[in-house]
Each structure stands twice: as C-alpha cells, then as structure tokens.
N, C-alpha and C positions, 0 to 999 in steps of 0.2 A: 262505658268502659273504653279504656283508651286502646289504642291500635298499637301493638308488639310488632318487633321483628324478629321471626322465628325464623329457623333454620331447615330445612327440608331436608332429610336426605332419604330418596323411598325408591320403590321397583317397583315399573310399571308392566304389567302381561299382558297382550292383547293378540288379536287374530287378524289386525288390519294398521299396521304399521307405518302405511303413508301417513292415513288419515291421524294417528295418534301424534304422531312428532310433530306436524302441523300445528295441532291444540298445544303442546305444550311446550314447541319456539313462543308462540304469540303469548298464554302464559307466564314463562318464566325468562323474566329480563334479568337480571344479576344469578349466573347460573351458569350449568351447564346439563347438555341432556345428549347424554351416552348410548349408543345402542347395544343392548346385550341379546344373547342368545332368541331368549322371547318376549322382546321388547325394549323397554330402556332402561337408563338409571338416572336419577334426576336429583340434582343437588344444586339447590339454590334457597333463595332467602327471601322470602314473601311478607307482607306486613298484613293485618289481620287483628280480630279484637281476641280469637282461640285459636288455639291447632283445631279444635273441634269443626268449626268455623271454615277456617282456609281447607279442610280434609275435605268438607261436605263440597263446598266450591268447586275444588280441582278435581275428583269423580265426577262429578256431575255435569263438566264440562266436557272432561275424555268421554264418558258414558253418549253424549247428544251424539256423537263423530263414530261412535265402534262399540256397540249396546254389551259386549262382549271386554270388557275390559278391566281388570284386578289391579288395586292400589294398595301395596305394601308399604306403609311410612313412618317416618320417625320424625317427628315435629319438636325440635327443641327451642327453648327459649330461655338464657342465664344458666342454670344449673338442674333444670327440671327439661324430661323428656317425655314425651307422648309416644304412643304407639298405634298405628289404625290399621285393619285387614279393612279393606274397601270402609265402609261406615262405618265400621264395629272398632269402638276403644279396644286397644289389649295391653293398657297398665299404662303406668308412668313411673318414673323412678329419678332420684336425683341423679347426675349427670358425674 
C-alpha cells in the first residue's frame, strides 16, 4: 500500500503535560501543537499507509511518556475523513 498524506487535526487529554508536548514536538514536523485547557490541540500532516495506522502510532507514542493520556482525532485524507476516540474508529464520512 502506498503511504498518504493525511491531515490530523485531534485533542489530546492528559495529566502530564510536560512529558506529552515533548512527544508530540518530536512527532509533529509540519504542524502545530496548541495548548488547551487539558492538554493540546494538534494539527499537522503526517504521511502513513492509514489513519488507522498513523492513530495506533501516535497513542502509543503519548501513551510510553503519560499511561494516562486520551486521543480525540480526525484524520482526513482527499475528501474522506476518519474519526478515532484513542484506538476506537468512530465512522468516516466524505469531507
């Protein structure tokens, strides 16, 4: 399968806020990552062969750094959008 460039834009929750932004400067190179009330918001552009894929990746990178940590995102790519609650799909929809 070839490698997409999809578009992020998601909410990250956590209870250790150093450690999170850390992981997700190093992360996310074409981007930017905001800090919100409980945590960040992060919109950037990752390349990847799924949203499924780049979802399981970036959890599971915040997760090593703060075991406590919730990924709300929207992974789009062309005219089609994903939706993830930490691992869990929640639909996709044309764009």
């Amino acid at each position: 399968m070839a490698n997409k460039v999809y578009e992020l834009t998601a909410n990250v929750s956590t209870d250790n806020p150093q450690a999170i932004r850390r992981v997700l400067e190093g992360l996310v190179e074409k981007g930017s990552v905001s800090p919100t009330e409980d945590g960040f918001q992060v919109k950037a552009k990752m390349i990847g062969e799924s949203a499924r894929e780049l979802n399981r990746a970036l959890l599971s990178a915040l997760r090593k750094a703060e075991k406590k940590t919730r990924l709300r995102a929207e992974w789009s790519f062309g005219k089609s959008v994903e939706r993830f609650f930490d691992y869990v799909p929640r639909g996709s929809h044309k764009a």
